[in-house]
PADRENNU-856850 format. One line per 5 residues: number of its first residue (from 0); for each residue y, z, x of C-alpha. Coordinates in steps of 0.1 Angstrom, whole numbers, plus 5000, padded with zeros to 4 digits. Example, Ala and Ser with C-alpha at 12.3 -4.5 7.8 and 13.67 -1.06 7.14 Angstrom:
<rs>
0	4955:5078:5123 ~ 4989:5071:5137
</rs>
This chain:
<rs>
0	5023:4598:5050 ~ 4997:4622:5069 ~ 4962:4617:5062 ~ 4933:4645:5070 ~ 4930:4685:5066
5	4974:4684:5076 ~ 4986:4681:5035 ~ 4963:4711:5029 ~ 4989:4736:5053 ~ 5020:4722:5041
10	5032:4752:5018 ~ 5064:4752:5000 ~ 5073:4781:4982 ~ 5106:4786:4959 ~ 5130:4811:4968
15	5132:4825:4933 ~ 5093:4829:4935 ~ 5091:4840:4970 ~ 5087:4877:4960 ~ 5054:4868:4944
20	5040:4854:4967 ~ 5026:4881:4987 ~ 5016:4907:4960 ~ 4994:4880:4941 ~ 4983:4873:4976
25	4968:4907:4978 ~ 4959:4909:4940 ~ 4935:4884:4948 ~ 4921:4901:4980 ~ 4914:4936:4960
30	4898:4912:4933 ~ 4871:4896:4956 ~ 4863:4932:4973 ~ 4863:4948:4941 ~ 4834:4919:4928
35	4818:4921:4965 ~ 4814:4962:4962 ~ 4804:4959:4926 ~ 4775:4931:4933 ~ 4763:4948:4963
40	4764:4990:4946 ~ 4763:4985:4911 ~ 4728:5003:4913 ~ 4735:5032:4933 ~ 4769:5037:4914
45	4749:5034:4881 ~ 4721:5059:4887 ~ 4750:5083:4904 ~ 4770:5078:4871 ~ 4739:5089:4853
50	4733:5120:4871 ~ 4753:5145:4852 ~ 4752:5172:4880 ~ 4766:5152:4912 ~ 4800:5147:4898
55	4811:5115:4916 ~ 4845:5113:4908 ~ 4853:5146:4911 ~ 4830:5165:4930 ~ 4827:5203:4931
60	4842:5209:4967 ~ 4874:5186:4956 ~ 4907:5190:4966 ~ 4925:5185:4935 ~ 4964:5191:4945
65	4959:5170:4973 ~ 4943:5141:4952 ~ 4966:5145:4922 ~ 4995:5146:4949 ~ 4986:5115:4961
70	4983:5097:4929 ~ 5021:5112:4919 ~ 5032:5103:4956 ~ 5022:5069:4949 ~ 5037:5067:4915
75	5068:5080:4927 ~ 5069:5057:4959 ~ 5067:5026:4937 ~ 5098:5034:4912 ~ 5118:5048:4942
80	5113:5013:4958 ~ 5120:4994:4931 ~ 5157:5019:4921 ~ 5166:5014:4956 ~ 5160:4978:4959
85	5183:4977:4934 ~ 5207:4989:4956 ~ 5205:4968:4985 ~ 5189:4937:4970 ~ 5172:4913:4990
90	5178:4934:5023 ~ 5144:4953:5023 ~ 5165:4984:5026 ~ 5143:4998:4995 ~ 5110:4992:5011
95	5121:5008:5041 ~ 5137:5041:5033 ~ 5108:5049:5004 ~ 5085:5040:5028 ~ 5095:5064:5054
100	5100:5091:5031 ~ 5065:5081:5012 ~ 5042:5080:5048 ~ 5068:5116:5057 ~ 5058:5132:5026
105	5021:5121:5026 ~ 5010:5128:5059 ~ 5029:5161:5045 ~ 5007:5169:5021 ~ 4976:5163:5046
110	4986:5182:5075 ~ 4963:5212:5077 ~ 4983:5229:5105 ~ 5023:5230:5098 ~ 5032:5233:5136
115	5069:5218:5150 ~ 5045:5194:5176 ~ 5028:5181:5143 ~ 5055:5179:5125 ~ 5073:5156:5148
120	5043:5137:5150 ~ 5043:5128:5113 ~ 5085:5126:5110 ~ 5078:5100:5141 ~ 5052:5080:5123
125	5071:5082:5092 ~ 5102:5064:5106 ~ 5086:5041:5129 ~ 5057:5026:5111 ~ 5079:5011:5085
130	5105:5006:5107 ~ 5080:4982:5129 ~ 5067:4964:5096 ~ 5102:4960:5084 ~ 5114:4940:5117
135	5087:4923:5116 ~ 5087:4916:5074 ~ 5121:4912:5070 ~ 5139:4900:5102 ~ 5111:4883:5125
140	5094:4865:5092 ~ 5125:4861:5067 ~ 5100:4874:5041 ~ 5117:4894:5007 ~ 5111:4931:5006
145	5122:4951:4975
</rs>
């Protein structure tokens, strides 16, 4: 029997729960930022709200394909995870291939100058980002990826 802080870092989690774990993990995170931004700008984001000519969410010099391409991208990215997890269940296989085509297409839709060194910059990025957090995730961790 231990006694002391040790029973407090003994974690058990069930196999058939495991794939919660981390996305109420960072449910909870967004949920203390969101309270910690909202306590510390409620005022400016009030009086901005009230001002009918500033146009916070969508400002005048907006760039609406690129935000409504985002939103879609995202959308898109978390179906396409999902269908292919299907596929190759409890590999991470899902995760990785929509993430690599999700960070390829994005950085896509950012790049300003379409130029072959660019473009090998972002197919690099694209592959070995989620290629690096897979290994790690997945293989390194043991830890259930859609």
């Amino acid at each position: 029997m231990s006694t002391g802080l040790y029973p407090l870092f003994d974690i058990s989690i069930k196999f058939e729960q495991s794939h919660l774990f981390f996305p109420e993990l960072v449910s909870w995170a967004l949920g203390v930022v969101f309270l910690i931004i909202l306590v510390t700008r409620t005022r400016p984001l009030l009086q901005a709200f009230s001002d009918r000519n500033r146009g916070v969410l969508f400002g005048r010099g907006m760039d609406r394909f690129r935000f409504w391409g985002t939103l879609a991208l995202i959308v898109v990215y978390f179906i396409a995870m999902n269908e292919m997890g299907q596929v190759w269940p409890y590999t991470g296989y899902g995760f990785l291939f929509s993430s690599i085509i999700f960070i390829f297409l994005l950085s896509l839709l950012y790049l300003h100058d379409r130029t072959p060194r660019h473009l090998v910059i972002i197919t690099l990025n694209a592959v070995i980002a989620p290629l690096v957090a897979w290994l790690i995730l997945a293989r390194l961790f043991n830890i259930t990826l859609p």
